[in-house]
RODO-2510 file (C-alpha; in nm, 4 decimals, decimal comma):
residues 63
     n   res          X          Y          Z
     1     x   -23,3173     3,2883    -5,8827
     2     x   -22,9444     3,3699    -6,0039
     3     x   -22,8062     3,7582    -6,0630
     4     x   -23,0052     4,0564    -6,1357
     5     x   -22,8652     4,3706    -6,2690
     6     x   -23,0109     4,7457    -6,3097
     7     x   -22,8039     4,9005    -6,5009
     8     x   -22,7641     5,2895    -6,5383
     9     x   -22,7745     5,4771    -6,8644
    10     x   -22,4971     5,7605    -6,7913
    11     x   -22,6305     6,1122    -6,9294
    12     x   -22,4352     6,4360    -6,9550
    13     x   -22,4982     6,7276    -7,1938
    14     x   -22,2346     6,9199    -7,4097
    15     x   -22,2120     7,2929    -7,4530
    16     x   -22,4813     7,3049    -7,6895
    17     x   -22,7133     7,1140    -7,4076
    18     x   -22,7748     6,8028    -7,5888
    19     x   -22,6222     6,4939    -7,4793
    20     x   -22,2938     6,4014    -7,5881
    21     x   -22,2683     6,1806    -7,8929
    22     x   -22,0351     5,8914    -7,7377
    23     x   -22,2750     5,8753    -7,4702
    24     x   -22,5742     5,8504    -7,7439
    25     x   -22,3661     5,5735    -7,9031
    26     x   -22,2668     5,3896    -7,5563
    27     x   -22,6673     5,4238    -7,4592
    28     x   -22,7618     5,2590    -7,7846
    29     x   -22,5331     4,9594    -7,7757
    30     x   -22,6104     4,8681    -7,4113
    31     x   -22,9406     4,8850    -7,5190
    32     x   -22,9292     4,6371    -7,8663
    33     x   -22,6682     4,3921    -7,6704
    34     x   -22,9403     4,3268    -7,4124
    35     x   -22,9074     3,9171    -7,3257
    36     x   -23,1419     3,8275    -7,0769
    37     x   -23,4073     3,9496    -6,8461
    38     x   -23,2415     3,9967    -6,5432
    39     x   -23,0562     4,2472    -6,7144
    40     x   -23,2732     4,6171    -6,6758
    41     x   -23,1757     4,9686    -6,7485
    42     x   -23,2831     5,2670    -6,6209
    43     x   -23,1730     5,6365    -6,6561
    44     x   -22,8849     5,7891    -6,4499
    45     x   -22,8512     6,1431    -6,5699
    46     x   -22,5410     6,2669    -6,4183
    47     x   -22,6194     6,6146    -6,1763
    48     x   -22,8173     6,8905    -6,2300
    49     x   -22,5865     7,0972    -6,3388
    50     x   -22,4034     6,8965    -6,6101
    51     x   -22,6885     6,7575    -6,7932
    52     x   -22,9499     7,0232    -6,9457
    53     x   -23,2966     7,0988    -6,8591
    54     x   -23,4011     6,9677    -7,2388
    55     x   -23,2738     6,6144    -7,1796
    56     x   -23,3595     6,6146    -6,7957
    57     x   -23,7100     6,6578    -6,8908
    58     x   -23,6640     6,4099    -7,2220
    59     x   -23,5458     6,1352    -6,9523
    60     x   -23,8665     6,2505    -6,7156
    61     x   -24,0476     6,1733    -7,0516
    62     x   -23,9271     5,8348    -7,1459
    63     x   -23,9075     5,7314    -6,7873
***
């Protein structure tokens, strides 16, 4: 028993329609400080229209 968390990676593209790099380097350090195994993360693009079709259908890929 004890706490379980799912825990969101934020996504939200730039101008240029790739993801902004601060939330590239946020994503990666959630993911490397991972502790235990009731800690999961999933994907949590922001909307439709601020995150681009290219990493929408990168996160449908890795998903």
């Amino acid at each position: 028993m004890g706490l379980r968390a799912a825990i969101g990676l934020f996504s939200i593209s730039g101008p240029d329609g790739e993801m902004v790099p601060c939330n590239l380097r946020c994503r990666e350090e959630l993911l490397k400080s991972r502790v235990s195994e009731r800690i999961q993360f999933c994907h949590a693009p922001h909307a439709v229209y601020s995150v681009s079709e290219r990493v929408l259908r990168r996160i449908a890929e890795e998903a």
